[in-house]
N, CA, C and O of each residue as an XYZ file, in Angstrom:
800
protein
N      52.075    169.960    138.401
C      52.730    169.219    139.493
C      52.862    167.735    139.144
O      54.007    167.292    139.235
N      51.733    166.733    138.694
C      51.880    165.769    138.348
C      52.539    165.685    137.174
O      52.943    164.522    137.130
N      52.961    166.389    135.961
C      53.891    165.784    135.038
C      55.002    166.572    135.667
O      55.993    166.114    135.098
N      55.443    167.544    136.557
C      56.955    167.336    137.331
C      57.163    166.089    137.826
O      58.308    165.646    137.746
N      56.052    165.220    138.470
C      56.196    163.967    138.981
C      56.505    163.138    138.422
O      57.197    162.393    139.116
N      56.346    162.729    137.246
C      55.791    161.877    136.009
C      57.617    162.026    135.255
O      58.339    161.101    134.881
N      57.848    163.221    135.251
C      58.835    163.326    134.676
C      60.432    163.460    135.497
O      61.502    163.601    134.904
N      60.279    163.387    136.734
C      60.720    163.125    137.771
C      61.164    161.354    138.128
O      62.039    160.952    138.895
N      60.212    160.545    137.267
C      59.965    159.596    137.573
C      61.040    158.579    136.690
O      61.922    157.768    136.972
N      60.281    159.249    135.192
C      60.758    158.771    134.012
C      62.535    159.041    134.182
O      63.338    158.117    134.050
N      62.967    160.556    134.512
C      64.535    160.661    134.799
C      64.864    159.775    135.234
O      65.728    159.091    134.687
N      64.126    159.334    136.756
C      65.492    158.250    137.653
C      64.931    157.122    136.947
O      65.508    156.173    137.476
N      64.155    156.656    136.073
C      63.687    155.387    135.495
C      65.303    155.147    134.726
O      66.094    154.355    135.239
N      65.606    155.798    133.662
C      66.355    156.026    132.707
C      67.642    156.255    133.286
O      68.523    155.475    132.923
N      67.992    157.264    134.212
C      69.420    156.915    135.164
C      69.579    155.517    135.718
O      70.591    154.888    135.408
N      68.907    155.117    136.303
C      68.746    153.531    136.818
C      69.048    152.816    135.644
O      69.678    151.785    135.881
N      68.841    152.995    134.619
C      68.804    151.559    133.455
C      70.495    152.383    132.620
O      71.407    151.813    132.023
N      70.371    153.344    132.828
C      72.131    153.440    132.212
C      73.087    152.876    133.207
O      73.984    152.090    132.904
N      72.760    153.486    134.870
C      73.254    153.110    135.261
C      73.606    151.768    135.129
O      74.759    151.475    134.815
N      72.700    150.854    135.343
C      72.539    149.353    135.145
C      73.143    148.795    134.430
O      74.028    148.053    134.857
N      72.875    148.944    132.871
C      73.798    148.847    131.779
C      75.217    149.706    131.848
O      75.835    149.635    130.786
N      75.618    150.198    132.484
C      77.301    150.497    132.564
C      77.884    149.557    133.400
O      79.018    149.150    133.144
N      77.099    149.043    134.629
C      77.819    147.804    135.425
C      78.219    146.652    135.084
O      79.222    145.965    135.271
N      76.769    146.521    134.280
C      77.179    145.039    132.958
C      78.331    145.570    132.013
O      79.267    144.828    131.714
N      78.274    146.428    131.707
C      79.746    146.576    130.587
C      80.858    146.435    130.885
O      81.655    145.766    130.226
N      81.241    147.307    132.402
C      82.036    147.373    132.772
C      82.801    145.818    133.219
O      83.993    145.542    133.084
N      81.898    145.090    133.685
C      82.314    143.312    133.572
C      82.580    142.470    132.450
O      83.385    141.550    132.303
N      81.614    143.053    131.583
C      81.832    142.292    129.797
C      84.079    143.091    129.527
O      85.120    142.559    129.140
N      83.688    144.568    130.046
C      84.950    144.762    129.361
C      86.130    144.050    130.184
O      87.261    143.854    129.739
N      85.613    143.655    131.614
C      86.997    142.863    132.389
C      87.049    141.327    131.931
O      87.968    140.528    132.110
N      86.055    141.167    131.416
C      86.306    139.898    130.569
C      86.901    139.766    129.409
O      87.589    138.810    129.051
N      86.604    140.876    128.715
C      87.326    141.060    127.052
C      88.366    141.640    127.272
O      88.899    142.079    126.253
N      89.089    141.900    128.568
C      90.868    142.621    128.553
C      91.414    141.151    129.877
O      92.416    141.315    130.574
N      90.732    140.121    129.957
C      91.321    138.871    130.955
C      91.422    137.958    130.260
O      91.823    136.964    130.866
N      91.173    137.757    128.838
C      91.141    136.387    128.360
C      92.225    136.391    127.041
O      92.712    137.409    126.548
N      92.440    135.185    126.660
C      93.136    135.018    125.167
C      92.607    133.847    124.861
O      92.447    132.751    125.399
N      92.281    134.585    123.430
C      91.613    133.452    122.799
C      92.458    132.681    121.683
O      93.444    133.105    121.080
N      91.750    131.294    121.545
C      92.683    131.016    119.941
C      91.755    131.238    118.923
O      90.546    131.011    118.965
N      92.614    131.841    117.723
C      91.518    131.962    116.394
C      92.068    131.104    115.274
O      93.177    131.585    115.040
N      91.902    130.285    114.625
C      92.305    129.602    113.822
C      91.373    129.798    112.510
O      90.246    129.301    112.505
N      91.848    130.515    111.418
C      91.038    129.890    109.999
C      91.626    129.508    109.126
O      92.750    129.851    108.759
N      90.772    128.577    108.591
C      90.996    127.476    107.581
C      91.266    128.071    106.548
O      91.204    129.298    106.626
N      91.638    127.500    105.288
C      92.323    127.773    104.173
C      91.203    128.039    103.359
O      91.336    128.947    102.538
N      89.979    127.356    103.418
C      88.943    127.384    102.608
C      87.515    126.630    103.547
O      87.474    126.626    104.778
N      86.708    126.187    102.880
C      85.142    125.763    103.638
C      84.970    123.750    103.087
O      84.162    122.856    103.339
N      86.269    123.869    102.248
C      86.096    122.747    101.918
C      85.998    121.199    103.106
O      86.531    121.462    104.184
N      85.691    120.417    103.064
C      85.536    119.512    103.947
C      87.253    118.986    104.006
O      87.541    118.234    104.937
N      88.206    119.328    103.162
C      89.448    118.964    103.930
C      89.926    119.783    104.539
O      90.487    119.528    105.604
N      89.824    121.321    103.916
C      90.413    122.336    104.778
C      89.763    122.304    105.850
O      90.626    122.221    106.723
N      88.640    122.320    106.390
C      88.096    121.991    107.279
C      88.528    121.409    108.213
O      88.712    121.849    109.348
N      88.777    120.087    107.697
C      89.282    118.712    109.038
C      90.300    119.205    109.193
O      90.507    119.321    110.401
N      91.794    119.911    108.084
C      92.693    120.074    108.502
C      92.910    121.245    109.537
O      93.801    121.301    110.385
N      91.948    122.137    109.304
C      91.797    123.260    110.735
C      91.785    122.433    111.952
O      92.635    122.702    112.801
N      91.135    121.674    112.130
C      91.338    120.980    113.596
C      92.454    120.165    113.710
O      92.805    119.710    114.799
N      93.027    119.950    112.692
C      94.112    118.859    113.371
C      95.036    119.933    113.449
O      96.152    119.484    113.712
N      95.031    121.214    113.324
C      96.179    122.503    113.717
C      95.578    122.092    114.678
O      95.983    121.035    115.162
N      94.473    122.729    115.262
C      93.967    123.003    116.010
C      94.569    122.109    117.280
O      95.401    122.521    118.087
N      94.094    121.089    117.271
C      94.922    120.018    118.430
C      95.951    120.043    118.705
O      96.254    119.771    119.867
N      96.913    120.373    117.782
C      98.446    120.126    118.238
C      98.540    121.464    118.660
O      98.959    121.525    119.816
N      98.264    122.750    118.064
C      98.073    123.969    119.224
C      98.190    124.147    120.132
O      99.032    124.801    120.747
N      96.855    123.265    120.590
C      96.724    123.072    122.162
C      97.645    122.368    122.757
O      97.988    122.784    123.864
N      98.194    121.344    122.324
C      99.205    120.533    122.585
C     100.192    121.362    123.198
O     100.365    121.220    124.408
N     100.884    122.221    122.562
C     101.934    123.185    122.538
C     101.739    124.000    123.936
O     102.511    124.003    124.895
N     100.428    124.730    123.788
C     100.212    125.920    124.639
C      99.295    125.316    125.776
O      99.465    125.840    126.877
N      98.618    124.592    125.727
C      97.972    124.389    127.541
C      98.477    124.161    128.699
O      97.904    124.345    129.773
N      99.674    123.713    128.518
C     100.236    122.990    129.943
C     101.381    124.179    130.356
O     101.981    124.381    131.411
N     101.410    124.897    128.993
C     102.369    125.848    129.038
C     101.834    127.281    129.500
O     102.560    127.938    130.246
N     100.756    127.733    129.148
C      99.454    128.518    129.921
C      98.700    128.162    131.266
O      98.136    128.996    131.974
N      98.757    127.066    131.470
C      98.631    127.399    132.902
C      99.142    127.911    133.740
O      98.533    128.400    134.691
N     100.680    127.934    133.567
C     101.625    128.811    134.406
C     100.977    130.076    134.489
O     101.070    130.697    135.547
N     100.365    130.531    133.580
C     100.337    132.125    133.423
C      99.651    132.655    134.417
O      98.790    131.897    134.864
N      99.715    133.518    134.838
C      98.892    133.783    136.299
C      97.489    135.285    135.633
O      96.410    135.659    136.094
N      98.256    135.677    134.487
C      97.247    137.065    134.428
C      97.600    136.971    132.303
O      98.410    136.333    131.631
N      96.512    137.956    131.956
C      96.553    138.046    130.131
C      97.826    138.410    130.184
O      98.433    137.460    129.689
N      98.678    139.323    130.531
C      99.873    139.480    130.430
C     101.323    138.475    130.239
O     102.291    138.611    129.490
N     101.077    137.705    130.995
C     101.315    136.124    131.037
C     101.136    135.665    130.020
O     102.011    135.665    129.153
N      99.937    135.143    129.849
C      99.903    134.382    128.461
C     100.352    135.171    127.417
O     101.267    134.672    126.763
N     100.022    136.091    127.134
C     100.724    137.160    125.735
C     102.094    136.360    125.717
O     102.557    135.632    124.839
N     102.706    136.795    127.218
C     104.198    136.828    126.698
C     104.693    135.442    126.585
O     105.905    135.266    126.454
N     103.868    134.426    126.624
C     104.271    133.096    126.955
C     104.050    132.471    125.421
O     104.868    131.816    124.775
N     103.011    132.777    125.121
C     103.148    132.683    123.395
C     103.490    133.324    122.675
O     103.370    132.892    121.529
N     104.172    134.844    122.842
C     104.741    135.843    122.043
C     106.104    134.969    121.456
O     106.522    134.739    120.322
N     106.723    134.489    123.291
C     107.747    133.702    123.283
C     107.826    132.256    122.271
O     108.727    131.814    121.558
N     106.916    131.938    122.474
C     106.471    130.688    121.301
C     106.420    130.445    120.084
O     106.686    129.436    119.431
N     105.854    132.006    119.668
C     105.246    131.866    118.492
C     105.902    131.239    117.461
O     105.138    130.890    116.561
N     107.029    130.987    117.295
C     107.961    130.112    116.027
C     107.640    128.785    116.313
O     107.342    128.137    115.310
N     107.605    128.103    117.510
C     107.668    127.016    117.783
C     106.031    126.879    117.364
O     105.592    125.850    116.850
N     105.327    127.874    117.610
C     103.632    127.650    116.542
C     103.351    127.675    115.960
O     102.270    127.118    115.773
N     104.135    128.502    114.774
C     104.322    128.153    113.769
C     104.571    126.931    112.801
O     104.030    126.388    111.838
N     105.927    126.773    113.761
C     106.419    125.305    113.412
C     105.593    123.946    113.068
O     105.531    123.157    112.125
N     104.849    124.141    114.655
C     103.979    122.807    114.535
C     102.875    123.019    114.106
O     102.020    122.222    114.493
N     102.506    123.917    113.344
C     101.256    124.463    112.447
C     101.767    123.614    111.061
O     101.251    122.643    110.508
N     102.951    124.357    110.742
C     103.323    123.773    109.202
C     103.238    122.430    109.212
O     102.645    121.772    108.357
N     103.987    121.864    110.437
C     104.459    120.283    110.038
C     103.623    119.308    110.171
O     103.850    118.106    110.034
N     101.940    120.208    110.636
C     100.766    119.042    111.167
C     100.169    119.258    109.638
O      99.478    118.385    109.113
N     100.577    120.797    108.809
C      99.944    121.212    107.055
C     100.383    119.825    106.394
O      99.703    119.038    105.737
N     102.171    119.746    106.892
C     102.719    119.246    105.793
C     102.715    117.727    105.811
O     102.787    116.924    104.881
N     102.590    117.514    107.397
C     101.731    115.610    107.364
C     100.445    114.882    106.867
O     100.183    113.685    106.750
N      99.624    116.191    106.576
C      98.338    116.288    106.206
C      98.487    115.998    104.283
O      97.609    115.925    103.424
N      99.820    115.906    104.203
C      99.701    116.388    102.254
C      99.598    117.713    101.919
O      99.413    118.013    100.739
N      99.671    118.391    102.605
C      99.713    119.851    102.158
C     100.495    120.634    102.347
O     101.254    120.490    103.305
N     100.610    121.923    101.369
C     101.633    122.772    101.799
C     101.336    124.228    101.803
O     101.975    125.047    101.143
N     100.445    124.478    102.495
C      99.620    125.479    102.773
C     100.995    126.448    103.656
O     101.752    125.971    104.501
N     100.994    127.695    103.213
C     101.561    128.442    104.642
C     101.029    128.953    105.798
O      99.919    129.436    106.023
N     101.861    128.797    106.406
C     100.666    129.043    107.999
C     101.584    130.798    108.619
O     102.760    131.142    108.500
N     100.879    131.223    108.995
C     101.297    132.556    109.750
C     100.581    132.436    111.355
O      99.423    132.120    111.628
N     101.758    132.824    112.332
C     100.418    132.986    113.497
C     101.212    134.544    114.300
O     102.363    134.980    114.334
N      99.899    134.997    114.852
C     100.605    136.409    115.586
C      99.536    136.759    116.942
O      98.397    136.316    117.082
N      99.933    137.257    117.442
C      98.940    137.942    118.719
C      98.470    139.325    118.729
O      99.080    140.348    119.043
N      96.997    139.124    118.235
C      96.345    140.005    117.530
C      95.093    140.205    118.424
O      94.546    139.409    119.187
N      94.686    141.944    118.010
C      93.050    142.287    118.601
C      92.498    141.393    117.178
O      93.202    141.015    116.241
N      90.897    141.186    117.375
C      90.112    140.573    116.631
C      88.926    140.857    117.554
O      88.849    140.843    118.783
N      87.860    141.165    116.432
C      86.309    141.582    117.018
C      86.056    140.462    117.059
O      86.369    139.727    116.123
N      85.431    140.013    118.127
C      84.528    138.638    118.008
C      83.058    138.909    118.571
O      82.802    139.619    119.543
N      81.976    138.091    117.646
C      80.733    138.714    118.392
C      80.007    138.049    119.456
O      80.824    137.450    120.156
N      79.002    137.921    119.812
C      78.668    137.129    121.098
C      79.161    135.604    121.311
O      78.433    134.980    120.539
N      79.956    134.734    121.909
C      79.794    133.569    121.914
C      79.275    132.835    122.922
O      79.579    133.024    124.100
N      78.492    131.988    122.538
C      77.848    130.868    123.738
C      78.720    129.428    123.494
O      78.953    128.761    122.486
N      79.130    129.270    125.107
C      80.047    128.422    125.208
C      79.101    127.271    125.847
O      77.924    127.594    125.683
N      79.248    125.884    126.605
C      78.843    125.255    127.128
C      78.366    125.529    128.212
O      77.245    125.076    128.445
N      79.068    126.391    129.292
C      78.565    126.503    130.449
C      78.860    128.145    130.519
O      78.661    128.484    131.685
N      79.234    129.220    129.758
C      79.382    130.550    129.401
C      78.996    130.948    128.482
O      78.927    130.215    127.496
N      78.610    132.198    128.432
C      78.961    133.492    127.753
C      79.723    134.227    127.391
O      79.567    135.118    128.227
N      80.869    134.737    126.411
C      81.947    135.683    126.315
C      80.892    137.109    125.485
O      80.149    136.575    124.662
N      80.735    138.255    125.508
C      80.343    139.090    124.878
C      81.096    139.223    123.953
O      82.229    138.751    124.045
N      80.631    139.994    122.635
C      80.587    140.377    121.824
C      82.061    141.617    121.874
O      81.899    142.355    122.846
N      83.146    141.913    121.220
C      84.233    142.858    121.589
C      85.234    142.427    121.180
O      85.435    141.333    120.654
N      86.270    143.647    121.491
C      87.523    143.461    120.606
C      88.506    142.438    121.693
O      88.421    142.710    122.891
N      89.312    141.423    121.328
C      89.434    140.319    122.358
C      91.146    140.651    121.899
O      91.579    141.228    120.902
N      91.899    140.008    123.106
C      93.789    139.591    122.518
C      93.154    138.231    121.977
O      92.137    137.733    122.458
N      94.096    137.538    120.604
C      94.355    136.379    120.599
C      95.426    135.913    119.772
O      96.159    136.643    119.106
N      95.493    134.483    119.853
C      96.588    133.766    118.987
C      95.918    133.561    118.006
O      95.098    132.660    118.177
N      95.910    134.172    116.704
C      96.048    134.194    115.721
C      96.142    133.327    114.753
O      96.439    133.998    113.765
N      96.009    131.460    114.242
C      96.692    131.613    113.404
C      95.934    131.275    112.098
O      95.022    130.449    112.138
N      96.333    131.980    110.761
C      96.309    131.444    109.630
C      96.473    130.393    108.971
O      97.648    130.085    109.174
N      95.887    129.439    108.116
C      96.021    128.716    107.039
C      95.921    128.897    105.656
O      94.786    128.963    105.183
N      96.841    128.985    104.954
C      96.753    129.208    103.581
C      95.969    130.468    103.121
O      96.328    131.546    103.595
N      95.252    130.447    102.514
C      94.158    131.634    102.004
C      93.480    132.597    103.255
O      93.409    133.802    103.496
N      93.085    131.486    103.819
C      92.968    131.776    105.947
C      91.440    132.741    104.887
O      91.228    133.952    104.943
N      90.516    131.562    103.915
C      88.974    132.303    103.765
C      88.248    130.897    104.272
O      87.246    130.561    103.641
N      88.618    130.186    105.200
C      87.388    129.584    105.390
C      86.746    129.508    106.568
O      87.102    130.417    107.317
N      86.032    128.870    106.980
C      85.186    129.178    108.428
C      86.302    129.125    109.315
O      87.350    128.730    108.806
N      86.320    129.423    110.488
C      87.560    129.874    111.569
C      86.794    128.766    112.797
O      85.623    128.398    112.708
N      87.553    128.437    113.697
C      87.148    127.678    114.709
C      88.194    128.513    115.677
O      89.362    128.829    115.447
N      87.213    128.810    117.066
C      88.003    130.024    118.404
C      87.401    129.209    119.667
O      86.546    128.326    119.605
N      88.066    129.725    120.868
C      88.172    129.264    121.958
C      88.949    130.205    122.763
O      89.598    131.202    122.446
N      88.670    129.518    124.121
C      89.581    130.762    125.153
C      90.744    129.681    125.552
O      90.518    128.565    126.020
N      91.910    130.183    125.299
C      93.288    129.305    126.048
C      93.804    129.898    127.031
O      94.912    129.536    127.428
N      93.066    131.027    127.695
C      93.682    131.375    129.038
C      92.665    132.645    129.456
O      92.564    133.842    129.186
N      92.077    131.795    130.159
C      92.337    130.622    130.757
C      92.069    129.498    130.451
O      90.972    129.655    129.915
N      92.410    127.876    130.382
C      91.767    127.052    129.182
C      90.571    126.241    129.713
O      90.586    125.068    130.087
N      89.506    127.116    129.673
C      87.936    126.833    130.295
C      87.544    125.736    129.199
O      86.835    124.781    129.519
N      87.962    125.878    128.066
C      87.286    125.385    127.084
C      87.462    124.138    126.734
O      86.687    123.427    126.094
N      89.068    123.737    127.398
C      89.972    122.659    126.682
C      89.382    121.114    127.811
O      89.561    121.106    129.029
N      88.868    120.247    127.230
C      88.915    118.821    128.185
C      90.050    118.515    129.032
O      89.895    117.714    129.953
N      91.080    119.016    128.841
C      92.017    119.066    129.524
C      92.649    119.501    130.506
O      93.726    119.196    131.019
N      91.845    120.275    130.730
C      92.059    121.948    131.465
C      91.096    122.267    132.298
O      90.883    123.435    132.622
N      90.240    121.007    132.843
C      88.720    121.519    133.176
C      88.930    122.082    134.934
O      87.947    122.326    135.635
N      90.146    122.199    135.363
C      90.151    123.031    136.878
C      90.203    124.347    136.791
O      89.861    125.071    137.726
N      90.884    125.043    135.014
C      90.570    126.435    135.104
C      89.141    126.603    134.936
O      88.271    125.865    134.476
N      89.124    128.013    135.535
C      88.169    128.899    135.756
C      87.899    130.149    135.040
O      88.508    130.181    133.971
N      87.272    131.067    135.246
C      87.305    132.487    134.533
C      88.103    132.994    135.411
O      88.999    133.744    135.022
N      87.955    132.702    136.759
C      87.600    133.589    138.363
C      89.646    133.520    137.981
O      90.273    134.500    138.383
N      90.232    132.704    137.460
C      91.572    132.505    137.190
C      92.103    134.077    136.736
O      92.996    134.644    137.365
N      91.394    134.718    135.502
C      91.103    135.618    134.626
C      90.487    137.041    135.344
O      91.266    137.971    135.553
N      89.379    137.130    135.625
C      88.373    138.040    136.030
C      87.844    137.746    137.416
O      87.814    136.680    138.032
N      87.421    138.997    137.765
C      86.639    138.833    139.192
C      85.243    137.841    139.131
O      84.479    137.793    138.167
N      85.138    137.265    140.073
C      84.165    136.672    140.981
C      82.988    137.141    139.971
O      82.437    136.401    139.156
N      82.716    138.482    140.177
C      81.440    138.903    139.306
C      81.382    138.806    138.280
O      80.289    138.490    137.810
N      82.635    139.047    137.293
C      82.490    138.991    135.816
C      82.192    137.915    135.658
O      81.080    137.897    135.130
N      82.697    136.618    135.878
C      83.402    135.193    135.618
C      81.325    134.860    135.607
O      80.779    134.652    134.524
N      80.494    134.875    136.926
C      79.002    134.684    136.979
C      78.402    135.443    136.308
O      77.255    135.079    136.050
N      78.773    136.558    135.827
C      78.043    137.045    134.133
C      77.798    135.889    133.288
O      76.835    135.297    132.801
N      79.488    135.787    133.322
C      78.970    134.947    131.753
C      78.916    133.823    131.897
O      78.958    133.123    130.886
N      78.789    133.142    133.328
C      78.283    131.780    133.341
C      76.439    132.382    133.357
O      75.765    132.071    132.375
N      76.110    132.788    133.914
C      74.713    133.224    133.963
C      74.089    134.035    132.681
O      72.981    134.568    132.631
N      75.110    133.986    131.639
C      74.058    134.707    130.414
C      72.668    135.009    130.401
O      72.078    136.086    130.308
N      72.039    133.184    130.576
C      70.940    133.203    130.276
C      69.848    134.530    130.679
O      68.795    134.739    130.076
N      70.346    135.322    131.789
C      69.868    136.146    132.514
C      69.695    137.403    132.227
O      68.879    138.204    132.683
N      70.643    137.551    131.320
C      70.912    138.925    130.862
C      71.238    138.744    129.124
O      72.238    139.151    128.533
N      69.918    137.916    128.470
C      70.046    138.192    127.050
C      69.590    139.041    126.541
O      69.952    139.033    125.364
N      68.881    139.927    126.781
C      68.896    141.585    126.389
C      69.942    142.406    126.295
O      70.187    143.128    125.328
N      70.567    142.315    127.278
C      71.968    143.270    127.218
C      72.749    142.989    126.820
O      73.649    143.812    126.653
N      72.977    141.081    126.239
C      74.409    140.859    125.876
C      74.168    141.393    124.499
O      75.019    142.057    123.907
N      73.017    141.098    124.005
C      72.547    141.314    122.698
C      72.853    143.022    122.565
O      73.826    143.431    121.932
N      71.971    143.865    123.191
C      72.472    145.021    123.658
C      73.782    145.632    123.374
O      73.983    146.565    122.596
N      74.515    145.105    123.976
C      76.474    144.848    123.933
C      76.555    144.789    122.892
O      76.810    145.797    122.234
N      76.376    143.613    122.339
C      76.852    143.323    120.840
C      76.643    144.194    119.979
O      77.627    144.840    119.617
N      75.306    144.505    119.364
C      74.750    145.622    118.656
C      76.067    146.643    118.733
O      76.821    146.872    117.787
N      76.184    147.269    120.231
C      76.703    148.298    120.548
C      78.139    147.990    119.659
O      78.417    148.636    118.648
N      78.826    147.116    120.096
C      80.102    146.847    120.093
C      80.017    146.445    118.717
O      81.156    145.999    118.581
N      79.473    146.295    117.626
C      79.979    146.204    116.170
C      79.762    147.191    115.265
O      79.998    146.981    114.075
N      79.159    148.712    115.820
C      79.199    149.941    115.715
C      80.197    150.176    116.124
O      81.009    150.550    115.277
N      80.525    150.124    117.087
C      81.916    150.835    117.685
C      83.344    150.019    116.888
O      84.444    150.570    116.925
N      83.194    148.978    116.351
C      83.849    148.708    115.733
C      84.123    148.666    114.307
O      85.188    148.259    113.841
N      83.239    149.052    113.692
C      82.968    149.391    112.798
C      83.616    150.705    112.551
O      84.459    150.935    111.684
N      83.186    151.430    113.303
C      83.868    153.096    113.173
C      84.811    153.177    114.040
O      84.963    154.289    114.545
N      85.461    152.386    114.356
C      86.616    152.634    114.808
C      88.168    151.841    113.684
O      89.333    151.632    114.021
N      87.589    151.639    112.586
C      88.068    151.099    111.895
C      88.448    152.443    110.558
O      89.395    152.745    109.833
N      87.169    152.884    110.812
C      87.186    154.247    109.464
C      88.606    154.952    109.817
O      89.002    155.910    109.154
């Protein structure tokens, strides 16, 4: 009778904690299908390719923030830089080619795994994300990312929100990480298996 109890116990212990952990996912995943991110990598690790990643980087934003706020949902932004994308191109090359260089630049709107990031005042989990894409030259050196829609990230932009993006609940996930670093970690683990073999 007592290990029917015992084991009675341990069941709803273990339903409770899947359960638990599917609620958190289910918010990590309305966050990883509400956002677009930018991904930018550098040509190389060198300290110019480097600096020159950010000065894409700025005029990027230049291009797309004021132009993303319009967007009301990810759908939005997709199509608002789908629409763009030459003109991001453009000012990708011509910030390469003011720089002294003549690196080619490619940009596209692409899935990309990204793994946990800690932002200033967020969390994004670990998962397969939409983003803008773009390349520099060789596109092997360290990468610099961010979210542009909504543009939480940008000094410029500091009235968006997540809550813009995702529900009320998701959006206090990942401002509240700190709370749940077991599971984001959790997540992650999970999510670079699953990506992993979903690649085979």
């Amino acid at each position: 009778m007592r290990k029917n109890i015992e084991k009675g116990i341990l069941f709803g212990l273990i339903c409770a904690i899947i359960l638990s952990f599917a609620r958190f996912d289910a918010k990590c995943d309305e966050l990883r299908n509400g956002v677009l991110r930018l991904h930018i990598l550098a040509n190389s690790d060198t300290e110019d390719d480097q600096r020159l990643k950010l000065e894409v980087r700025d005029k990027i934003l230049e291009v797309t923030s004021k132009r993303l706020d319009c967007a009301d949902n990810l759908e939005d932004a997709i199509n608002i830089v789908t629409g763009d994308i030459n003109e991001i191109i453009s000012v990708a090359e011509e910030t390469v080619k003011a720089q002294g260089y003549d690196y080619n630049v490619t940009a596209s709107v692409e899935k990309n795994f990204f793994e946990n990031r800690v932002y200033d005042d967020f969390t994004l989990p670990a998962g397969v994300y939409n983003s803008l894409t773009i390349r520099i030259g060789n596109a092997e050196g360290h990468n610099w990312w961010c979210v542009v829609f909504p543009g939480v990230c940008l000094p410029a932009a500091q009235k968006n929100t997540l809550e813009k993006a995702v529900s009320k609940g998701s959006a206090q996930l990942a401002k509240n990480a700190s709370k749940y670093k077991i599971r984001f970690k959790t997540a992650e683990i999970y999510e670079k298996i699953r990506n992993k073999f979903s690649k085979k």
